[in-house]
C-alpha positions as CSV (number, residue, x, y, z in Angstrom):
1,X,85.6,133.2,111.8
2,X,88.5,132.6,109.4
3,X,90.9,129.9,109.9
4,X,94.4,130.6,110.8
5,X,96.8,128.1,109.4
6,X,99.4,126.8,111.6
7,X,101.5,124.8,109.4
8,X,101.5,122.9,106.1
9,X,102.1,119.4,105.1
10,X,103.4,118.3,102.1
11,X,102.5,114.3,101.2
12,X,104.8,112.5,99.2
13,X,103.6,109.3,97.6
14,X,105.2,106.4,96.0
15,X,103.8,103.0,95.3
16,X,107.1,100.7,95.0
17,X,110.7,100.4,96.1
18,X,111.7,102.7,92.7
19,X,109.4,105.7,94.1
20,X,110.1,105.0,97.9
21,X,113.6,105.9,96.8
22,X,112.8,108.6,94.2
23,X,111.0,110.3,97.7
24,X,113.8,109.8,99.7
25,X,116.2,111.6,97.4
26,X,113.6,114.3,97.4
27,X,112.8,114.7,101.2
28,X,116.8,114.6,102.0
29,X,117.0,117.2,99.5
30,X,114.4,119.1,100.8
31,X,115.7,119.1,103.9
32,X,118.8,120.5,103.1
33,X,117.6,123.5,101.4
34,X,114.4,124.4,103.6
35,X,113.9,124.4,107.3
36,X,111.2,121.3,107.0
37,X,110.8,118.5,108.9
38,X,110.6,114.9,107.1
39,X,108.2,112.3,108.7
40,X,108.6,108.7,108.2
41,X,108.1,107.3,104.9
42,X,104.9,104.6,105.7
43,X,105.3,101.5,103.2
44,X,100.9,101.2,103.3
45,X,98.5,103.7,103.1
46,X,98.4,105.8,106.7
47,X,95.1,108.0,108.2
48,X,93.6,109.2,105.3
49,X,95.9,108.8,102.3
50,X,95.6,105.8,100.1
51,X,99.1,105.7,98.8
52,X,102.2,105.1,100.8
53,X,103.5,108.5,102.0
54,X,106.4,110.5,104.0
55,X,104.9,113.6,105.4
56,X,107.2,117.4,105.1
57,X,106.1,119.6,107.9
58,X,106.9,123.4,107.7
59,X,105.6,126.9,108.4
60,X,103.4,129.0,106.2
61,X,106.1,131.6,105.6
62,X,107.9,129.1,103.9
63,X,105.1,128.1,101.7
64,X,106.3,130.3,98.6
65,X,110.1,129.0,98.5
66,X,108.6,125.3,99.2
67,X,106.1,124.3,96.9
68,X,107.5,126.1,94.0
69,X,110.9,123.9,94.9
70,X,109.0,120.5,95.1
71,X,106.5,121.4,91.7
72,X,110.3,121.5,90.2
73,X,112.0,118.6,91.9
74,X,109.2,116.3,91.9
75,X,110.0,113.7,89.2
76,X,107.1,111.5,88.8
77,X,106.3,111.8,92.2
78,X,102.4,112.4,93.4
79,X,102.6,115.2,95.9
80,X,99.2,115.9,98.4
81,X,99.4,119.7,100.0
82,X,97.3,120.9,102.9
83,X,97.0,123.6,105.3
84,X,96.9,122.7,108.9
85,X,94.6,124.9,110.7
86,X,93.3,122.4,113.8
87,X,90.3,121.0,111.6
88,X,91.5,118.2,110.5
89,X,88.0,117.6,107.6
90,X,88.5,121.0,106.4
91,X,92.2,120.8,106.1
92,X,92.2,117.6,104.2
93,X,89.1,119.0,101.6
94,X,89.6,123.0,101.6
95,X,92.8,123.9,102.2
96,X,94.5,121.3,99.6
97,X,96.5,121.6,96.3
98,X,98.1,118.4,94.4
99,X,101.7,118.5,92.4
100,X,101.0,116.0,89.9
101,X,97.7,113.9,89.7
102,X,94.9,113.8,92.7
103,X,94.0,111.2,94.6
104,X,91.1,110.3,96.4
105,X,91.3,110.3,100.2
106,X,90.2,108.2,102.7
107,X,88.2,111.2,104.6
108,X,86.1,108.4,106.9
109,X,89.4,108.8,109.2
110,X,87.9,112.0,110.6
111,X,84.3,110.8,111.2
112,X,80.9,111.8,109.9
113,X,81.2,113.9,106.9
């Protein structure tokens, strides 16, 4: 059976004070011009990410007027893209695209591999 995807989420990471604000600016942007919802911005790597990260939450129908906006808008700014389908493994390795450079995640967060 296929996977349906529920939602994406879109990572923003930063590493300093500069970037944390840099993010910010973006995710306030963001959510002026999309109907997304910004997380918090973690100042230490969260779950499975190794950077610091704010997480933007927003329907799959708005995938094609999102992600073209943050490849854009990014800056210098790393961005981590996944599907959320309810499998959580497969969501984080499958269903992924980066803006920028990759990153390797921290995938022991969701058990045996």
């Amino acid at each position: 059976m296929t996977p349906q995807i529920h939602y994406y989420h879109a990572h923003l990471y930063y590493t300093d004070e500069q970037s944390l604000a840099a993010a910010r600016e973006l995710a306030a942007q963001a959510e002026q011009h999309f109907p997304l919802r910004v997380g918090r911005f973690h100042e230490q790597p969260v779950g499975p990410h190794p950077l610091w990260s704010c997480q933007l939450s927003f329907a799959p129908e708005d995938f094609g007027r999102i992600i073209p906006w943050l490849a854009l808008n990014r800056g210098t700014l790393d961005i981590f893209v996944h599907a959320g389908t309810g499998d959580d493994l497969f969501d984080h390795t499958q269903g992924v695209m980066w803006l920028g450079s990759s990153h390797l995640l921290n995938l022991h967060v969701f058990g045996d591999e």
